[in-house]
PyMOL Python script that loads the backbone (N, CA, C, O; Angstrom):
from pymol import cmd

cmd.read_pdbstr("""\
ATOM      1  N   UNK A   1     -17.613  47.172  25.388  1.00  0.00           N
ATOM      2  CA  UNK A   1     -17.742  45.833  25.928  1.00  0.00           C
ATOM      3  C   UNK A   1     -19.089  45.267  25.469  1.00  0.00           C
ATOM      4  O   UNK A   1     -20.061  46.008  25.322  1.00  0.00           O
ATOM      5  N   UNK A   2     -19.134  44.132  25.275  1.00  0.00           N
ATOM      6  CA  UNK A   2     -20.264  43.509  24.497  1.00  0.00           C
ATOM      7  C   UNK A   2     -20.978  42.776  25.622  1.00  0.00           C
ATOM      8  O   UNK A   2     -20.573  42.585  26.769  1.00  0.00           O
ATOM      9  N   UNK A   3     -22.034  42.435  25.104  1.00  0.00           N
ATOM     10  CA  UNK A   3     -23.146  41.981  26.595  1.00  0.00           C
ATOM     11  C   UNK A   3     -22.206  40.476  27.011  1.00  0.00           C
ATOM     12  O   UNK A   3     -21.721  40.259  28.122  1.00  0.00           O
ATOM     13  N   UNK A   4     -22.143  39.840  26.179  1.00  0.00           N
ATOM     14  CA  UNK A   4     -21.424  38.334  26.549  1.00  0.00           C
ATOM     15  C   UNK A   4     -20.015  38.575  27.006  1.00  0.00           C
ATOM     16  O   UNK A   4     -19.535  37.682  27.703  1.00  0.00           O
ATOM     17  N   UNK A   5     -19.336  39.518  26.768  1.00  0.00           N
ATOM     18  CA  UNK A   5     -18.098  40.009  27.773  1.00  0.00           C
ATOM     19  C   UNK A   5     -18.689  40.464  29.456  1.00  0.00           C
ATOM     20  O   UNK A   5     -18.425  40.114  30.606  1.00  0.00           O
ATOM     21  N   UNK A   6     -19.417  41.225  28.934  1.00  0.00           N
ATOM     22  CA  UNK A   6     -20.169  41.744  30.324  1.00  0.00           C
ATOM     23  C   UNK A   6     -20.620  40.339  31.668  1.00  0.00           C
ATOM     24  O   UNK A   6     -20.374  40.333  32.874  1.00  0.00           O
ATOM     25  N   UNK A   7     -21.279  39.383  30.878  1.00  0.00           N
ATOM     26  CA  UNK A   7     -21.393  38.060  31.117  1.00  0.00           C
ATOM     27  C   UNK A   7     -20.440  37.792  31.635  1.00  0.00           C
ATOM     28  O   UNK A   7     -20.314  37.858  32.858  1.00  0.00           O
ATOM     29  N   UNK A   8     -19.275  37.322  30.619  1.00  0.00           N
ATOM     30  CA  UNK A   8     -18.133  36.682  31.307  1.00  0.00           C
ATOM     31  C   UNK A   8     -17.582  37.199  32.616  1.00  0.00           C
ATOM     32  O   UNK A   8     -17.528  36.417  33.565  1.00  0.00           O
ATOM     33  N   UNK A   9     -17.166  38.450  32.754  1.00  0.00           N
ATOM     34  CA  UNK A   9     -16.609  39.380  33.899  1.00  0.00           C
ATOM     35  C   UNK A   9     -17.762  38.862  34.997  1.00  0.00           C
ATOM     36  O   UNK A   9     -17.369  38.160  35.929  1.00  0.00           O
ATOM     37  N   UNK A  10     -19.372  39.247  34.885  1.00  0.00           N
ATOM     38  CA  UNK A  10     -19.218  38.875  36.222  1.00  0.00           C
ATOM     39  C   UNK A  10     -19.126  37.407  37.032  1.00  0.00           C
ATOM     40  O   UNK A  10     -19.063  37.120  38.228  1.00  0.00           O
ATOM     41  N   UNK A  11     -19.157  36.444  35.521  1.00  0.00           N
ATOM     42  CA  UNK A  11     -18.735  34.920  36.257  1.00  0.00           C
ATOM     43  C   UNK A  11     -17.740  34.786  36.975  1.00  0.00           C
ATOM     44  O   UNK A  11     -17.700  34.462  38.162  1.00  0.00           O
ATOM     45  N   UNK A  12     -16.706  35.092  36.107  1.00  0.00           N
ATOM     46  CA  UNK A  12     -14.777  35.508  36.604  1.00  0.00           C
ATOM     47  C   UNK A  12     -15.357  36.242  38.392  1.00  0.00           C
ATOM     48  O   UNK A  12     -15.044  35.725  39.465  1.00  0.00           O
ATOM     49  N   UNK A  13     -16.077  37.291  38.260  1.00  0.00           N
ATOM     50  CA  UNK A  13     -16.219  37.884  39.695  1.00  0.00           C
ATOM     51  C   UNK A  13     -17.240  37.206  40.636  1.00  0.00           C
ATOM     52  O   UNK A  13     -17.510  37.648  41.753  1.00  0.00           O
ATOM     53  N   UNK A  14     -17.737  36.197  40.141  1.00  0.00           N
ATOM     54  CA  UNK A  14     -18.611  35.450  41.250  1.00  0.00           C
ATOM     55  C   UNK A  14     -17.381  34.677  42.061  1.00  0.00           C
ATOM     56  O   UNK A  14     -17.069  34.553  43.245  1.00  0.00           O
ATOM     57  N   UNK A  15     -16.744  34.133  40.530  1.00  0.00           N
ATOM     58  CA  UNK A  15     -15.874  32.934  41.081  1.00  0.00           C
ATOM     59  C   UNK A  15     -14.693  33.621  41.409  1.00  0.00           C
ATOM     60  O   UNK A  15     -13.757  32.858  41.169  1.00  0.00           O
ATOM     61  N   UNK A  16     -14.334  34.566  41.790  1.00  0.00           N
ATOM     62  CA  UNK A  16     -13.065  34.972  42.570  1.00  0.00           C
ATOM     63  C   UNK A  16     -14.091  35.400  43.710  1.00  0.00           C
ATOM     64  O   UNK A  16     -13.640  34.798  44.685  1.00  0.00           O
ATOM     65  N   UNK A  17     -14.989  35.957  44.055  1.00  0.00           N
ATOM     66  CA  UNK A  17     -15.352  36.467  45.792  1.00  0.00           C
ATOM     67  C   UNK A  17     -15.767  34.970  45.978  1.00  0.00           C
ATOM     68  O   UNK A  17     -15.257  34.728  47.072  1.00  0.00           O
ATOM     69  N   UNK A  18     -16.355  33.871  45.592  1.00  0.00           N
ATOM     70  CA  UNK A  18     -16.564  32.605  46.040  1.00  0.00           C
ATOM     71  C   UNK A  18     -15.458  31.576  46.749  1.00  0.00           C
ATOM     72  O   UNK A  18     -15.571  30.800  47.698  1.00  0.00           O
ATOM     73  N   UNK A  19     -14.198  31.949  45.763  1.00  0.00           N
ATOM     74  CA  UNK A  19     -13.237  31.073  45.810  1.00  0.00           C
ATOM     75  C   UNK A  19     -12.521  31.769  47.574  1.00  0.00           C
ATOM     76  O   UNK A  19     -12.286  31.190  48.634  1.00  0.00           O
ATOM     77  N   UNK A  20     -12.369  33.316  47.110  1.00  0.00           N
ATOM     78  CA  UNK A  20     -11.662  33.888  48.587  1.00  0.00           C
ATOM     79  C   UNK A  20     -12.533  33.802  49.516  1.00  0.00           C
ATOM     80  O   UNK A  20     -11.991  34.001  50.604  1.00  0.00           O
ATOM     81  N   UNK A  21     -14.231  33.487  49.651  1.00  0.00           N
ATOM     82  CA  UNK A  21     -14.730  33.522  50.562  1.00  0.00           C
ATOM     83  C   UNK A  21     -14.533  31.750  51.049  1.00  0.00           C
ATOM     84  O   UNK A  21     -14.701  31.415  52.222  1.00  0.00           O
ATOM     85  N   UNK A  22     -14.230  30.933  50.164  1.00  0.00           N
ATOM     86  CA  UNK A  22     -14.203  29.314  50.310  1.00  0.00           C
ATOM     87  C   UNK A  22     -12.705  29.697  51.008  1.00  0.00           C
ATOM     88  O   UNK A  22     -12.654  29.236  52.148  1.00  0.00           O
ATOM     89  N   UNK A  23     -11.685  30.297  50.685  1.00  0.00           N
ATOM     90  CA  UNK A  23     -10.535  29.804  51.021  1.00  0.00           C
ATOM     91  C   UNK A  23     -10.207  30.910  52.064  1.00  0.00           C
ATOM     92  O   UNK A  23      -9.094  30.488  52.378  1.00  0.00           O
ATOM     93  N   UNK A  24     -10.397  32.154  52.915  1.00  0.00           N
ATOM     94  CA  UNK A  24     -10.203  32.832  53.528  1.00  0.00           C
ATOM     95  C   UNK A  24      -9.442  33.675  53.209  1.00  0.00           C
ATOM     96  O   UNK A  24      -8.781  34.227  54.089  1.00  0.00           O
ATOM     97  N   UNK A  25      -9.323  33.965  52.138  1.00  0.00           N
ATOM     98  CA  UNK A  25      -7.915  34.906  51.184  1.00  0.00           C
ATOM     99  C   UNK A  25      -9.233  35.748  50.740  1.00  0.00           C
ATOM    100  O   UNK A  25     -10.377  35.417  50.426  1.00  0.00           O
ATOM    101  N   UNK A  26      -8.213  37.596  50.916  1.00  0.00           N
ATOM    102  CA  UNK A  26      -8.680  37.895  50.369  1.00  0.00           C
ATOM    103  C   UNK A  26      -8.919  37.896  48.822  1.00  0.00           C
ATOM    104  O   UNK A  26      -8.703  36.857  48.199  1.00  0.00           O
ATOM    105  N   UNK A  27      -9.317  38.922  48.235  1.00  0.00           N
ATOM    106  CA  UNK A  27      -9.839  38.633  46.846  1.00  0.00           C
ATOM    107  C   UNK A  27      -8.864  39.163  45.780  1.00  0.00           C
ATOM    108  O   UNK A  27      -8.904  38.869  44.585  1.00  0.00           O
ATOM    109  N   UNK A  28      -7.878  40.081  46.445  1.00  0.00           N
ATOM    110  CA  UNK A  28      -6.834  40.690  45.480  1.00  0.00           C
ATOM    111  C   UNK A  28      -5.930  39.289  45.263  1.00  0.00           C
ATOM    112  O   UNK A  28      -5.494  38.966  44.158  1.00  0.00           O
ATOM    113  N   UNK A  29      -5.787  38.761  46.090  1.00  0.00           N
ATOM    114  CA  UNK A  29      -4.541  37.469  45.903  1.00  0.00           C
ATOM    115  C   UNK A  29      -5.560  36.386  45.165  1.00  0.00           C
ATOM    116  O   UNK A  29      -5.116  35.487  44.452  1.00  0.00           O
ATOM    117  N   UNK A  30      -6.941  36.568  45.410  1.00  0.00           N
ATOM    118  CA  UNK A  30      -7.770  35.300  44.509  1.00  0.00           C
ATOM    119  C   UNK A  30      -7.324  35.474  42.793  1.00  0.00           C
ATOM    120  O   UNK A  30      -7.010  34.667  41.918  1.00  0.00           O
ATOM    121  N   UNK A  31      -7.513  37.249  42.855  1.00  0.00           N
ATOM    122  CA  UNK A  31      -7.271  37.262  41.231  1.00  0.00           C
ATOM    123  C   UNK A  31      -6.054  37.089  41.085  1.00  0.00           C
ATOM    124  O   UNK A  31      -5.888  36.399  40.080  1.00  0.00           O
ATOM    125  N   UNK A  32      -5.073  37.362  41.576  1.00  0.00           N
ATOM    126  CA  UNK A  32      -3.646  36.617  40.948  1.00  0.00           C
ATOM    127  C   UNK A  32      -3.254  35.517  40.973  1.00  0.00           C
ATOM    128  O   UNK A  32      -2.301  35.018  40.374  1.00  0.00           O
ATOM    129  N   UNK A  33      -4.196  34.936  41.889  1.00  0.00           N
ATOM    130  CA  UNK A  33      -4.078  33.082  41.563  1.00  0.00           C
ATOM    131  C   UNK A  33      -4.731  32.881  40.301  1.00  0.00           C
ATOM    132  O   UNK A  33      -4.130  32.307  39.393  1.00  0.00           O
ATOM    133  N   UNK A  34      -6.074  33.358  40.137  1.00  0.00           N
ATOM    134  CA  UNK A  34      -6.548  32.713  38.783  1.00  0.00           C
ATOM    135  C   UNK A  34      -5.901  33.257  38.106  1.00  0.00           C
ATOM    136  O   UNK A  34      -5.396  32.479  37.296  1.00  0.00           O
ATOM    137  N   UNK A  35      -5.444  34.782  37.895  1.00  0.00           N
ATOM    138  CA  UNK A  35      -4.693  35.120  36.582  1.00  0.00           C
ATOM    139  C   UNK A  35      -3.164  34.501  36.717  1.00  0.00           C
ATOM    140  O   UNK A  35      -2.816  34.287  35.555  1.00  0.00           O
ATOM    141  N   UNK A  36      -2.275  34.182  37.461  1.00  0.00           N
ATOM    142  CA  UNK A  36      -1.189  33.398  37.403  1.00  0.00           C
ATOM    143  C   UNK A  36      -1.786  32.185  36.964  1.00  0.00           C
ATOM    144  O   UNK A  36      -1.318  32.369  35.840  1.00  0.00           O
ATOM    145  N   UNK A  37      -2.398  31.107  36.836  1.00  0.00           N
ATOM    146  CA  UNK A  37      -3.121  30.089  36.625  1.00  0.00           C
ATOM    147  C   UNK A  37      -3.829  29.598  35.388  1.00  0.00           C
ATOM    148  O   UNK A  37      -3.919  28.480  34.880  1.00  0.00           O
ATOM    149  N   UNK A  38      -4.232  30.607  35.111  1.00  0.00           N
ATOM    150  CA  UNK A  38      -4.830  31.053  33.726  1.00  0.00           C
ATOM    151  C   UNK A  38      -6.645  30.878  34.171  1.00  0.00           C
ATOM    152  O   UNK A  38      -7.462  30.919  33.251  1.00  0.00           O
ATOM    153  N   UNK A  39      -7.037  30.722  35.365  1.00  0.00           N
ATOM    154  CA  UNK A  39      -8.418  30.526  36.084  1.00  0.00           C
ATOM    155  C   UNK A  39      -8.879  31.153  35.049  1.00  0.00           C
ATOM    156  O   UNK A  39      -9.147  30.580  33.992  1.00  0.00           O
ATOM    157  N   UNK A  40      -9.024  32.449  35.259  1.00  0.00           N
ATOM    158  CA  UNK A  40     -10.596  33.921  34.896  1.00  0.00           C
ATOM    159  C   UNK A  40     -10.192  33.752  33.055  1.00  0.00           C
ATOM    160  O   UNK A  40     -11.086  34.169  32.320  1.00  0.00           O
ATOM    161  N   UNK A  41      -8.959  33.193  32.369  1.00  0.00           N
ATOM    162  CA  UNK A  41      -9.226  33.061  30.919  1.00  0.00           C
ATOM    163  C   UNK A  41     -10.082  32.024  30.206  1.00  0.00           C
ATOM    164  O   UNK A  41     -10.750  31.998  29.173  1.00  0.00           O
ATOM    165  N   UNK A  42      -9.712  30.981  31.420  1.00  0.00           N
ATOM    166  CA  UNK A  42     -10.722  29.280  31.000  1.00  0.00           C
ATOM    167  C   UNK A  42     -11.541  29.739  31.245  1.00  0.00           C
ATOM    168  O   UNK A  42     -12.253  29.439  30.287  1.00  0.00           O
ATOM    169  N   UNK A  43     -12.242  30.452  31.993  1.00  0.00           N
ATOM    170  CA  UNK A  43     -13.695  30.737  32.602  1.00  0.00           C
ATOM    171  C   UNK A  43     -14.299  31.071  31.228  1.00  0.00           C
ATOM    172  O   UNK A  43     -14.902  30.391  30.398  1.00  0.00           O
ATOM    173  N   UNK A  44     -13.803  32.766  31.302  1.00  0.00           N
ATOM    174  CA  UNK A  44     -14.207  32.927  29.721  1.00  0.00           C
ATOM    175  C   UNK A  44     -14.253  32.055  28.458  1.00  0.00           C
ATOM    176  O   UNK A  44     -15.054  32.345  27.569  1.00  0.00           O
ATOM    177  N   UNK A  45     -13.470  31.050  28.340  1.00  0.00           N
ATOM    178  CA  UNK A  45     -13.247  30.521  27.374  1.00  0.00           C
ATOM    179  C   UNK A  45     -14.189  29.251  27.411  1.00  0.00           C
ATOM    180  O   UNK A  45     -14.300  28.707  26.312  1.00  0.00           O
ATOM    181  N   UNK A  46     -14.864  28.689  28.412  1.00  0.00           N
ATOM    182  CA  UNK A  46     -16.148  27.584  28.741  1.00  0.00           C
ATOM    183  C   UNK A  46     -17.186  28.474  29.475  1.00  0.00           C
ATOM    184  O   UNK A  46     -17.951  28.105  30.367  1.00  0.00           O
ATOM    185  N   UNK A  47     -17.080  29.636  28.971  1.00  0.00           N
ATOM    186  CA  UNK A  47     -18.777  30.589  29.461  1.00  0.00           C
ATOM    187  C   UNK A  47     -19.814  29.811  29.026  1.00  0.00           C
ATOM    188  O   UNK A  47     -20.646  29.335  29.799  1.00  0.00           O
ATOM    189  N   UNK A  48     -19.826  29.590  27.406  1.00  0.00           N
ATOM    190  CA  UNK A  48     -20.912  28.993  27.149  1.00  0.00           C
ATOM    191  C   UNK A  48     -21.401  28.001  27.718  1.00  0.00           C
ATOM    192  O   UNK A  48     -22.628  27.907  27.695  1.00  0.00           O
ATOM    193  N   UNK A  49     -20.615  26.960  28.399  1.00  0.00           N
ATOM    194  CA  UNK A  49     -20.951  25.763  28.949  1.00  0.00           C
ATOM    195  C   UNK A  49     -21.425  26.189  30.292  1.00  0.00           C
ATOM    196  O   UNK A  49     -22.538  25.847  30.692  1.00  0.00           O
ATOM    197  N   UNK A  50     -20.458  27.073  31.148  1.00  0.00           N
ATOM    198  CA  UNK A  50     -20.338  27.285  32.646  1.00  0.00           C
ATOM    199  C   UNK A  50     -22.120  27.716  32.953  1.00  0.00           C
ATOM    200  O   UNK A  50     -22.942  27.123  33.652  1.00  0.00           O
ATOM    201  N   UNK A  51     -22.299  29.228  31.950  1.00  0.00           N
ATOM    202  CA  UNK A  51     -23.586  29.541  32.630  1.00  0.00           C
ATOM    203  C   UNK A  51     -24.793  28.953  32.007  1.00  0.00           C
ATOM    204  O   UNK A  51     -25.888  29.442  31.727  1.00  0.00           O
ATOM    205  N   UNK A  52     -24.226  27.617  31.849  1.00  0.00           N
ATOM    206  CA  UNK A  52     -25.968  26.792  31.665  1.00  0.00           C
ATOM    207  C   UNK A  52     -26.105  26.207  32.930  1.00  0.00           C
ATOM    208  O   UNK A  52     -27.232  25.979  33.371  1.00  0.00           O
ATOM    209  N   UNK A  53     -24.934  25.893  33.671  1.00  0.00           N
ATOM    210  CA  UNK A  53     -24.816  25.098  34.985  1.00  0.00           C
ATOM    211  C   UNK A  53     -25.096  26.080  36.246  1.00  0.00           C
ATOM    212  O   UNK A  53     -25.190  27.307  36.255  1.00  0.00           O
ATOM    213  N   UNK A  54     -25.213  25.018  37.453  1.00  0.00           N
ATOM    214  CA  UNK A  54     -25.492  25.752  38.683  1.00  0.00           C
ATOM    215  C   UNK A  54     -24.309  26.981  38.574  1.00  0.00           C
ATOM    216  O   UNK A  54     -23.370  26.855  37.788  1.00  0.00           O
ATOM    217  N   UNK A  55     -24.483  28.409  39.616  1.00  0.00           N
ATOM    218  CA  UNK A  55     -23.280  29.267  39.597  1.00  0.00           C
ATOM    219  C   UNK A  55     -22.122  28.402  40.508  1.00  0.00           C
ATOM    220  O   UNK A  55     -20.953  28.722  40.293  1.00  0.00           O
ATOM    221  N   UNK A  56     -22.329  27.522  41.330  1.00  0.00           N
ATOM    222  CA  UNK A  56     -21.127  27.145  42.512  1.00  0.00           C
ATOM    223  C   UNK A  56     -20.508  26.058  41.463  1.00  0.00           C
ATOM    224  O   UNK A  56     -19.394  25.642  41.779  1.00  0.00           O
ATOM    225  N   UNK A  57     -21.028  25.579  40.353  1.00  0.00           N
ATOM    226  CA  UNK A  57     -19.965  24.855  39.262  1.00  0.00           C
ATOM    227  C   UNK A  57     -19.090  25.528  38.825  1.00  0.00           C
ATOM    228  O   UNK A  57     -17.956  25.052  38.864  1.00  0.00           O
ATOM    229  N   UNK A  58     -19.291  26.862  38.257  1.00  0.00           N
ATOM    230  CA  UNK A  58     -18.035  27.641  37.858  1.00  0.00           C
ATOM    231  C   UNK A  58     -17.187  27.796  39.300  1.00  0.00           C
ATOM    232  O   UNK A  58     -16.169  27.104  39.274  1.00  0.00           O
ATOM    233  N   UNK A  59     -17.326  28.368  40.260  1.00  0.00           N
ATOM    234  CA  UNK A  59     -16.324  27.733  41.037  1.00  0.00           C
ATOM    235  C   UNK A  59     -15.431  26.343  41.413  1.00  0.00           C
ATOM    236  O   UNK A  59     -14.262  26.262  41.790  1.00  0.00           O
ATOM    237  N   UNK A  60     -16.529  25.175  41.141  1.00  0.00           N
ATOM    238  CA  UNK A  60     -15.955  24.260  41.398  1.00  0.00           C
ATOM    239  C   UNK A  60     -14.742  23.779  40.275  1.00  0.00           C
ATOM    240  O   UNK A  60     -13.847  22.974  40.533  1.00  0.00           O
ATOM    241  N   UNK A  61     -14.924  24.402  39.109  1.00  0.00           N
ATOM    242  CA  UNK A  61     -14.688  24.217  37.870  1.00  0.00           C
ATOM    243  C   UNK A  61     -13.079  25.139  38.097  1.00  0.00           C
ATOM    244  O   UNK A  61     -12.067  24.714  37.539  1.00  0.00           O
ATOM    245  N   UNK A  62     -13.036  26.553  39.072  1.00  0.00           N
ATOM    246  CA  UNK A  62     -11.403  27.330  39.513  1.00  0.00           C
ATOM    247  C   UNK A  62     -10.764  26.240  40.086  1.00  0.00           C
ATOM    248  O   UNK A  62      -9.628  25.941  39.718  1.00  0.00           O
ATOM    249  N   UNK A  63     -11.292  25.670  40.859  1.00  0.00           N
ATOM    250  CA  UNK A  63     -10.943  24.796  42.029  1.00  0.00           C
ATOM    251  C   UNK A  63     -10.121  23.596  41.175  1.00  0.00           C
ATOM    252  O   UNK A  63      -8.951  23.228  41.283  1.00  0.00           O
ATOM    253  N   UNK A  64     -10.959  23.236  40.484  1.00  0.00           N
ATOM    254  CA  UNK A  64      -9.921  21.895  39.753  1.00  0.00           C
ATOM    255  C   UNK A  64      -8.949  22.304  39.260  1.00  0.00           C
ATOM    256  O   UNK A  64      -7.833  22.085  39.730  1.00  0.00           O
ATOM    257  N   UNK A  65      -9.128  22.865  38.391  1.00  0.00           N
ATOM    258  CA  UNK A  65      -8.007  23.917  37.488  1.00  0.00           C
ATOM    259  C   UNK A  65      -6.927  24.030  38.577  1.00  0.00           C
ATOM    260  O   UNK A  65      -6.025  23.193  38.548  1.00  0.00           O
ATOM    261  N   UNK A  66      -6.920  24.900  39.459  1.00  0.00           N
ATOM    262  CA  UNK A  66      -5.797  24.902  40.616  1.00  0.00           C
ATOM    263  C   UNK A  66      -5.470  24.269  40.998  1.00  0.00           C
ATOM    264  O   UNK A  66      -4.244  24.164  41.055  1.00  0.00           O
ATOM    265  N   UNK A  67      -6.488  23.135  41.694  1.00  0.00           N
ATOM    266  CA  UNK A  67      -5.682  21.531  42.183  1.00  0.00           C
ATOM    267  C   UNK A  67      -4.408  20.402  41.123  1.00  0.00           C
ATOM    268  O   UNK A  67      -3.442  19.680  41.367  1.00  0.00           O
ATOM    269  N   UNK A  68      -5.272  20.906  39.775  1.00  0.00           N
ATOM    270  CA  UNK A  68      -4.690  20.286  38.559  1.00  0.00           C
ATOM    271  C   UNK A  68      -3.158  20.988  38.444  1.00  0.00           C
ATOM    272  O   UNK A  68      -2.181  20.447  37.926  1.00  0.00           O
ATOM    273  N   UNK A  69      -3.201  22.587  39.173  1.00  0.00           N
ATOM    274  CA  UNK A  69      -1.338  23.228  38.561  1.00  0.00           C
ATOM    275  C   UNK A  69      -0.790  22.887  39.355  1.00  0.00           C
ATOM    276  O   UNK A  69       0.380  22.672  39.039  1.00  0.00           O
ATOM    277  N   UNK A  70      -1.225  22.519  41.239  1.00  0.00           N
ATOM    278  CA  UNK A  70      -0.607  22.090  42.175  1.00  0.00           C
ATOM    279  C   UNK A  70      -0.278  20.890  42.150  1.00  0.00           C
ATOM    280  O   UNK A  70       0.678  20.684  42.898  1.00  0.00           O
ATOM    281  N   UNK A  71      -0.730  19.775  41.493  1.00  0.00           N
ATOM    282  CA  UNK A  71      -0.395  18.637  41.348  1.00  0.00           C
ATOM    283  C   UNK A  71       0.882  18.034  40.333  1.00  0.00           C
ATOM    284  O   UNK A  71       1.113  16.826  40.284  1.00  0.00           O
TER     285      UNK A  71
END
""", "prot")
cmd.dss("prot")
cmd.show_as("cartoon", "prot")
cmd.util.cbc("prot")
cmd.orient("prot")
């Protein structure tokens, strides 16, 4: 695993204990929402952007994404 993978994983893991601690779910059903969703792949895939920003943006950033598949 390469340091910027290493990176990515623990964004993906901020923003899944953030999201289940925002939504009262635990955290096993957080990751199958983002991975049904495609959440924790976009994450990775706008790392570069995400960790220049505050950490509660990459959450806010699951959050749309989900509102956006529910809609």
């Amino acid at each position: 695993m390469t340091d910027k993978q290493h990176e990515e994983n623990l964004l993906v893991v901020f923003a899944v204990e953030e999201y289940s601690r925002r939504q009262g779910i635990p955290a096993h059903e957080t990751i199958n929402l983002f991975v049904e969703h495609g959440v924790t792949e976009a994450i990775r895939q706008c790392y570069e952007t995400l960790h220049t920003q505050d950490i509660y943006e990459c959450v806010a950033f699951a959050e749309d994404i989900l509102k956006r598949k529910k809609a």
